[in-house]
N, C-alpha and C positions, 0 to 999 in steps of 0.2 A: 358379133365376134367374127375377125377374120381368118382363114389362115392366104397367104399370098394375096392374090382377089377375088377369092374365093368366097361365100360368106358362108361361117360354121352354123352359127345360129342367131337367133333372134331373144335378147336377152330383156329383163327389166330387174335392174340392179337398184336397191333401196337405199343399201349403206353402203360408207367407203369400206367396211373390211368384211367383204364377200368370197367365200373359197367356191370357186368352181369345179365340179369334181364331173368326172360321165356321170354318178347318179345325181347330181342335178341338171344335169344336160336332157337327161333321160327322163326325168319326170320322177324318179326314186323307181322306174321298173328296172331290176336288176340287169334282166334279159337283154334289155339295147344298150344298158348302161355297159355291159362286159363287151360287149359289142363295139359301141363307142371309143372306149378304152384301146381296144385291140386296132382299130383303125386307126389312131390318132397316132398310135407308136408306129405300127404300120409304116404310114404316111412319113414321118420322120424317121423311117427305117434304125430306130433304137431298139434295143430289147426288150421283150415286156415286161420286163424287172426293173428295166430303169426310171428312176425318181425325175431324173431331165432328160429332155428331148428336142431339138433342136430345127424347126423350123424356117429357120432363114432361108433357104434354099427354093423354096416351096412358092410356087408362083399361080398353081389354079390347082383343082379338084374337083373330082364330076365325079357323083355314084348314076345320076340319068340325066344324060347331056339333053333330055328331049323337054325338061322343067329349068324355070331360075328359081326353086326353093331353096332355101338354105338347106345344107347337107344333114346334119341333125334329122330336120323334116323330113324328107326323103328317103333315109335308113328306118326312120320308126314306119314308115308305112311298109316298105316292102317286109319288115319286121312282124307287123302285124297281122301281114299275110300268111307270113311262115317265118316262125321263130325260132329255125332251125338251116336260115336258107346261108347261101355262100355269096356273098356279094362281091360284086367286080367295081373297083375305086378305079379312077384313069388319076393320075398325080402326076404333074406338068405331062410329059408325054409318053408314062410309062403306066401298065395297067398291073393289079397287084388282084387278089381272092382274099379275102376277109371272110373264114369258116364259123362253124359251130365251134370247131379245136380251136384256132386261135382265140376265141371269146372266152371258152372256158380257162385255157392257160391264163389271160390276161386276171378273169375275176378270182383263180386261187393265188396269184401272185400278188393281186392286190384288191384285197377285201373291201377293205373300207373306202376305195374312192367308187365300189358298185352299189356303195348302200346296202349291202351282205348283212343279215341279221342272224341269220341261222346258218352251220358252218356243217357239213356231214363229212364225217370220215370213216371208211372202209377197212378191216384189217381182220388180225387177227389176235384172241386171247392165250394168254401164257401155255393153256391146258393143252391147248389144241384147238380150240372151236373157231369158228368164223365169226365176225362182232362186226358191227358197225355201230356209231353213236355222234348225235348233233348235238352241238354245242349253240344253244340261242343266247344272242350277247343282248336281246331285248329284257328278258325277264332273267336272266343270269339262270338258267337251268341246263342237263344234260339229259338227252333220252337215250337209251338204248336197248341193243338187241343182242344176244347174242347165242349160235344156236351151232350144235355138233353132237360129239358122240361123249362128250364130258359129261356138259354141265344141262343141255337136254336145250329149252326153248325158255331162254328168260329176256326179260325186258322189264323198263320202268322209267322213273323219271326225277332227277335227282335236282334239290336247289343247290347253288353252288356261288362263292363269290371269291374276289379277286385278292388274291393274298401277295403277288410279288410281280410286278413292272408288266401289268394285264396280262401277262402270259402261263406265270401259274397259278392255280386256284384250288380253293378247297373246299370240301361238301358245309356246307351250312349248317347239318344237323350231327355231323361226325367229325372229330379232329385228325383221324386218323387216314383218310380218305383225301386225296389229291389228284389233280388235274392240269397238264399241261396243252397247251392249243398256240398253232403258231400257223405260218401261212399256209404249208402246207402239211405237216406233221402234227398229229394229236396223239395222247395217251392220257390214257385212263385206268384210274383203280375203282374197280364197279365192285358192287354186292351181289352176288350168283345163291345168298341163301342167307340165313337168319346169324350163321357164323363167320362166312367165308366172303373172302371178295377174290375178284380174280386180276391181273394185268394185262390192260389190252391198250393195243396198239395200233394204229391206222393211217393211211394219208387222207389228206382231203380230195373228195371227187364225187363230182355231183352223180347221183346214185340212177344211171342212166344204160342200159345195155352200150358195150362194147360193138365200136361199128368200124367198116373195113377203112377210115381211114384215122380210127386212133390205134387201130392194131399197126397202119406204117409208122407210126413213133414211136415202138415198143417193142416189134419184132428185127432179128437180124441184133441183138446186141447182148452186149454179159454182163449183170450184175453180180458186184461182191455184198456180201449183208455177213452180219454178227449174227448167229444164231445161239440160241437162248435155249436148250432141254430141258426137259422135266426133272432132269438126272441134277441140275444146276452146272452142269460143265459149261461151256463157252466153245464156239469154235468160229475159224470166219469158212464162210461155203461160198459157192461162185454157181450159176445160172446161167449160162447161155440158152434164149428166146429163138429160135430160128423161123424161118419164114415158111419153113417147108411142117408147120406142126413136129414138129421136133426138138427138142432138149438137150443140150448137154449138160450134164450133173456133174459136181467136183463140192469136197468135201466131206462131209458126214454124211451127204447124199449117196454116195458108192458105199460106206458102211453096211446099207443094208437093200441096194440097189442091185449089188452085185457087179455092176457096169455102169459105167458112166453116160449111160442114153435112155432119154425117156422120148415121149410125147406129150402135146397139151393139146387141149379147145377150151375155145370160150363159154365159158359158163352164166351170162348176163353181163354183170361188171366187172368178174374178173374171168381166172383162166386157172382152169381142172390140170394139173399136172399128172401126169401116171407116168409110172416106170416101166422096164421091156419089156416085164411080165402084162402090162394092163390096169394092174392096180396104182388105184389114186392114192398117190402120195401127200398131198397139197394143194390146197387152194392158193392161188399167187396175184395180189392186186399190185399193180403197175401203175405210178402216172405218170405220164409224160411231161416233164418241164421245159424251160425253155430252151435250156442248152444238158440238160443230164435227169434224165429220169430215177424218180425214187419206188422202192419195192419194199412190202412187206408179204411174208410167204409166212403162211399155217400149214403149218403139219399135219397132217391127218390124224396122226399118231400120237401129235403132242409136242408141246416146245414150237417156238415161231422165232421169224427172223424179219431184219430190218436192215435197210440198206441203200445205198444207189447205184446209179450205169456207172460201168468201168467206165470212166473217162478221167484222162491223167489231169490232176490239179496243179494248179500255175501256181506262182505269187503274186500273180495280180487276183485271182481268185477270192484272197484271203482277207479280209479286209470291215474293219464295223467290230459294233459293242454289241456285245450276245448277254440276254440275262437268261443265267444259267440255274440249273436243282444238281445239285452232286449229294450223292447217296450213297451210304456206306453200311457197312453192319447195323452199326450202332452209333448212326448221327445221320443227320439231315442238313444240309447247308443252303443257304441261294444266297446270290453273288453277281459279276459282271466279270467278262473277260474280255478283253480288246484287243484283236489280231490287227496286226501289219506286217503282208508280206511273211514271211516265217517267224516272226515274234511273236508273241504272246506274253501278258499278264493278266493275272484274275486277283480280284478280292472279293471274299465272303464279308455279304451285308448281315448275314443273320445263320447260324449255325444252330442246331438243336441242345448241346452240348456245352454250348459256353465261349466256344472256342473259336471264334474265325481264324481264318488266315490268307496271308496273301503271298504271288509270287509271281513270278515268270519262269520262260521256258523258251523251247525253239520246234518246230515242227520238221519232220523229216518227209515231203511227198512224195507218194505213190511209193513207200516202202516196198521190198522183198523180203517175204518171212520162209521159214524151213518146216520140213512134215510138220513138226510137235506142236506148233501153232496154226496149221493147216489143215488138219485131219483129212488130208490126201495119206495115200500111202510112200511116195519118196519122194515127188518134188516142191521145187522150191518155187513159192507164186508172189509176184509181185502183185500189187492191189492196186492199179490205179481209180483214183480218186476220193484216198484214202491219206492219213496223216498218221507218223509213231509221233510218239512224245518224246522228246529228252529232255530233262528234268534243268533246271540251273546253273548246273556245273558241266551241262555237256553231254551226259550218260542217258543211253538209250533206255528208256521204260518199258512196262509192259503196258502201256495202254497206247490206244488206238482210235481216229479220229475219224467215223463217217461225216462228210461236211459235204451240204447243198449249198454251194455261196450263191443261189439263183433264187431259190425259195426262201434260204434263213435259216434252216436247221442245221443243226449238228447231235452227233450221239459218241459220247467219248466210254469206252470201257477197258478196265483195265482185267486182261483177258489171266492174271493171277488170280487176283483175289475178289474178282468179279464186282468190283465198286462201277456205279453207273453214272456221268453228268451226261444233260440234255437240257440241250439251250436254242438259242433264238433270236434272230436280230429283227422279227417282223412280228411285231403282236398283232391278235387281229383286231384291234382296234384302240 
């Protein structure tokens, strides 16, 4: 295989319909395979999102101008050395760094061409506690953990199989117990006790201390998220991360802040929030994606929230078939919705109740909402990279659209009557 005159690697192809993927570039080691991934987009200066990438242009490539191995060969050994190292590409006559961070963005973006079996995500549970829980698509199970001032130190390990377009799933020995997992957003209904289960929520991110330079993709910017109480109210809250350990709070955050200013440090993988007083408010995992980072924040107190970076969404943003779970009092649905540009239609493939239905609609981005949906005290905030819903005829809704068109999630809530969809155009696998 070449790219330009370059030679990528050294192959032995059996059959005419052979998928080449980085994990088979890589020998199925995750590690060079994300790696591999991230260079090759790199190199084609495309996204690490995107499905095509465009080579033509591309005429030599050298990781060590001092060898003629194939480039492959040459990343897995310095790789070998140090599986954590930054490599220097020369690509015709320009040189580029290829990190740890770009490899990790590239294998949460896309799983399955690193040969990804086991999937971990970071978050938080409804109550308030801290959670994390992997999803292994080898043996269809989920473990977890999850530990605070609720529900105390639990953990376990659940069978689980594929109920609706590999993205949502349901416990194997419970019908009532469900699971959704997408590139970068998981959520889970876990058992915390012989009666109870709890709902937690997390992004994907390999469970790794926080290092000074995934804190510069995450520091110096403001995240909006839907926060979720104990009390079951709804409000949307806004995060400003600053660089100096500092905070700004807006929202329900001042409710009981008093002021709109905290600080944080890093706490391993995520980051300790406290308020002016000192006291920790929150636990807050961050991940970096490629163009808009996602957040989900724990309370200390209780109630979590979920969200991404204020960054204004386009209509070229918008775009692809999401299979969706929409959740209501008293019904369960899953279904498909297909955006273009500010369109939308969805049909329910299967409802609890009997009932599907289907319909369209139009999205309103980066809406402006007023206190009463703000839970600021008087002003008015606009949310970029966020979406309202108006309905078929035109008329503005109560619900409200988080969307990562980078990763593949969305979380639609309608902040009346508190009904939930959560969808995805990236299963992982």
């Amino acid at each position: 295989m070449k790219i330009g005159n370059s030679v990528l690697a050294d192959l032995n192809v059996s059959t005419n319909n052979y998928k080449i993927t980085p994990a088979v570039l890589a020998e199925n080691n995750t590690t060079i395979a994300s790696y591999i991934g991230a260079m090759l987009h790199g190199i084609a200066g495309c996204d690490l999102a995107s499905d095509v990438c465009d080579f033509s242009s591309i005429t030599t490539v050298d990781i060590n101008t001092s060898t003629n191995l194939p480039i492959i060969t040459e990343l897995k050994t310095i790789l070998e050395q140090n599986s954590s190292a930054s490599i220097s590409v020369t690509v015709n006559d320009s040189t580029m760094q290829i990190s740890e961070v770009n490899a990790t963005l590239y294998a949460t973006e896309n799983p399955s061409m690193t040969g990804t079996t086991a999937y971990s995500f970071n978050g938080a549970a409804s109550a308030g506690d801290y959670a994390s829980f992997t999803y292994n698509s080898e043996n269809n199970t989920i473990s977890y953990q999850i530990s605070g001032n609720v529900y105390g130190n639990v953990s376990g390990t659940r069978e689980i199989e594929n109920l609706y377009g590999n993205v949502f799933f349901k416990d194997k020995n419970d019908d009532d117990i469900f699971y959704f997992f997408s590139g970068s957003l998981g959520v889970a209904v876990i058992p915390v006790s012989d009666t109870n289960t709890s709902f937690v929520v997390g992004l994907q991110q390999p469970d790794k201390n926080i290092t000074a330079e995934d804190l510069n993709l995450i520091v110096n910017k403001k995240y909006n998220y839907i926060e979720f109480d104990t009390d079951e109210s709804i409000y949307f809250s806004i995060i400003e991360i600053n660089s100096t350990n500092t905070a700004d709070l807006n929202g329900t955050w001042a409710d009981y802040v008093d002021q709109s200013y905290g600080t944080w440090e890093v706490n391993g993988s995520h980051l300790d929030v406290f308020d002016a007083r000192g006291g920790k408010i929150a636990n807050v995992i961050i991940r970096a994606g490629t163009s808009r980072a996602g957040i989900v924040v724990d309370n200390v107190d209780g109630g979590f929230g979920v969200g991404v970076e204020a960054k204004a969404l386009t209509d070229a943003d918008l775009k692809g078939t999401y299979y969706y779970n929409d959740s209501g009092s008293d019904y369960e649905c899953y279904g498909t919705v297909t955006v273009e540009g500010t369109t939308f239609k969805y049909k329910d493939e299967w409802c609890s109740d009997n009932d599907p239905e289907s319909g369209s609609g139009t999205l309103v981005l980066n809406p402006t909402i007023d206190p009463d949906q703000n839970a600021s005290t008087d002003n008015n905030i606009t949310l970029n990279g966020l979406a309202q819903v108006k309905d078929e005829n035109g008329n503005l809704t109560d619900e409200f659209v988080f969307l990562d068109p980078d990763s593949g999630y969305y979380i639609s809530v309608n902040i009346d009557d508190g009904e939930l969809s959560i969808g995805s155009n990236k299963p992982l696998k």
